[in-house]
C-alpha positions as CSV (number, residue, x, y, z in Angstrom):
1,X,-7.8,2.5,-20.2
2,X,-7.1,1.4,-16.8
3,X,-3.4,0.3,-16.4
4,X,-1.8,-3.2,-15.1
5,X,-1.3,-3.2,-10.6
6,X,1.9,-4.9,-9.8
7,X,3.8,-5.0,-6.7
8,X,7.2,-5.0,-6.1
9,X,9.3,-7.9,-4.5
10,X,9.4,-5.2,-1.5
11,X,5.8,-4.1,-1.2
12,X,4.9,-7.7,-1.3
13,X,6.8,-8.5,1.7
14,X,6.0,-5.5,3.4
15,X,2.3,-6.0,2.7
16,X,2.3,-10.2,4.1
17,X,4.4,-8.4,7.3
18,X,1.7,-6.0,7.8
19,X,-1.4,-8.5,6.9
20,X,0.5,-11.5,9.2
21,X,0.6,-8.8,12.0
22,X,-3.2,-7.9,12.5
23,X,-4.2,-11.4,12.0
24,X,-2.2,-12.7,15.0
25,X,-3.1,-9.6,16.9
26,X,-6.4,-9.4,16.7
27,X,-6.8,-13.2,16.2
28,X,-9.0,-13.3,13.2
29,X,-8.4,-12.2,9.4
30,X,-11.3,-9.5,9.2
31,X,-9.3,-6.5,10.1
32,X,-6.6,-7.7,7.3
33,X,-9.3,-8.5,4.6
34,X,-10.8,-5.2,4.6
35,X,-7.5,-2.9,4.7
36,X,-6.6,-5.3,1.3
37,X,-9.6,-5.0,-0.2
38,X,-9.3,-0.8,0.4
39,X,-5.7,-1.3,-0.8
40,X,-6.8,-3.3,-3.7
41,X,-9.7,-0.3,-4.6
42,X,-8.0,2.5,-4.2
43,X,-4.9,1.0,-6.3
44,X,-7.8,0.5,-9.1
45,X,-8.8,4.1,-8.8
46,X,-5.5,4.9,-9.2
47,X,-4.6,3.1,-12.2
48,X,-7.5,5.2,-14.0
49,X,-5.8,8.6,-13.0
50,X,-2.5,8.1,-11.2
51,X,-1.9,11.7,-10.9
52,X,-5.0,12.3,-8.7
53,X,-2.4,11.3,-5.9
54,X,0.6,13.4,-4.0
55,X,3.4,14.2,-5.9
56,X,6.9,13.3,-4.9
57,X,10.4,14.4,-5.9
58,X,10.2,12.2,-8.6
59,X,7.6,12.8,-12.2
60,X,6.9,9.1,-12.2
61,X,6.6,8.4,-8.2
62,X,3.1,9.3,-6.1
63,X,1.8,8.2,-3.2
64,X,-1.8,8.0,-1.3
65,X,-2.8,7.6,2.5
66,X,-4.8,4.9,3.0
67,X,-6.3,3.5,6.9
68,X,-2.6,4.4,8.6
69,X,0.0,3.7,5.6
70,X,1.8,5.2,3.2
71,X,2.0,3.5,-0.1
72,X,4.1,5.2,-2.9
73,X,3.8,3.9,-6.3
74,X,5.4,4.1,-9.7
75,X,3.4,4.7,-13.0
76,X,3.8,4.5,-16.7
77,X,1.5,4.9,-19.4
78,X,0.8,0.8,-19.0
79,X,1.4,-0.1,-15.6
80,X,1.3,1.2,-11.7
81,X,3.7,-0.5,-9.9
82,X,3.7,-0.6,-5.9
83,X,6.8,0.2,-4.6
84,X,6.3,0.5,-1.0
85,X,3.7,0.6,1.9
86,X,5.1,2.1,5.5
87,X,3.6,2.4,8.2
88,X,2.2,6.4,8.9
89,X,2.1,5.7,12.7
90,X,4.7,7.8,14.8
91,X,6.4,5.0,16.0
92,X,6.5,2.8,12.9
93,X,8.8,0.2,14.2
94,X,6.7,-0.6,17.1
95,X,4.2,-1.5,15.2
96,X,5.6,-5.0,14.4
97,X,7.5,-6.1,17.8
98,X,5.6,-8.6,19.4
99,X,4.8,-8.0,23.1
C-alpha cells in the first residue's frame, strides 16, 4: 500500500522559490513543469518503498537526488512527508539572486 505525499510548510516554500525562479529565467513554465512532474514521480516511487533511498543519521529521515536537488524526506508506515529540497549546486545561494 502506497503511503500519503505531504509537504512541509518549508518544502512548499522552498519548492514555489525554486519553480518561481526558472520560470522568470527562462521565461516560460516548461522547465518548471517537468522538474515537478519528476518530483511528483519519484516522490510516488518512494512512497511504495521509502527505504530504496539514502539513509541519513536519522531511521525515519532519507533523501534522493533528483535533476540538481536534494530533497530529504520523512516516512512512517502511512505517510512520506517532504521536508526539504536544496539546491545540490556548489554555489547554492546563487542560484536565486537575480542578476
Amino acid at each position: 500500500m502506497a503511503r500519503l505525499i505531504e509537504f512541509s510548510r518549508r518544502s512548499t516554500v522552498q519548492l514555489q522559490k525554486i519553480l518561481e525562479f526558472y520560470d522568470e529565467r527562462n521565461g516560460n513554465d516548461t522547465y518548471s513543469r517537468r522538474l515537478l512532474k519528476c518530483l511528483l514521480a519519484d516522490l510516488r516511487q518512494k512512497a511504495m518503498t521509502p527505504t530504496a533511498s539514502s539513509p541519513s543519521t536519522r531511521s525515519d529521515v532519507r533523501f534522493f537526488y533528483l535533476m540538481g536537488f536534494t530533497i530529504i524526506f520523512r516516512y512512517n508506515t502511512r505517510k512520506i512527508t517532504v521536508l526539504s529540497i536544496r539546491s545540490s549546486e556548489r554555489k547554492p545561494l546563487k542560484l536565486y539572486q537575480k542578476q
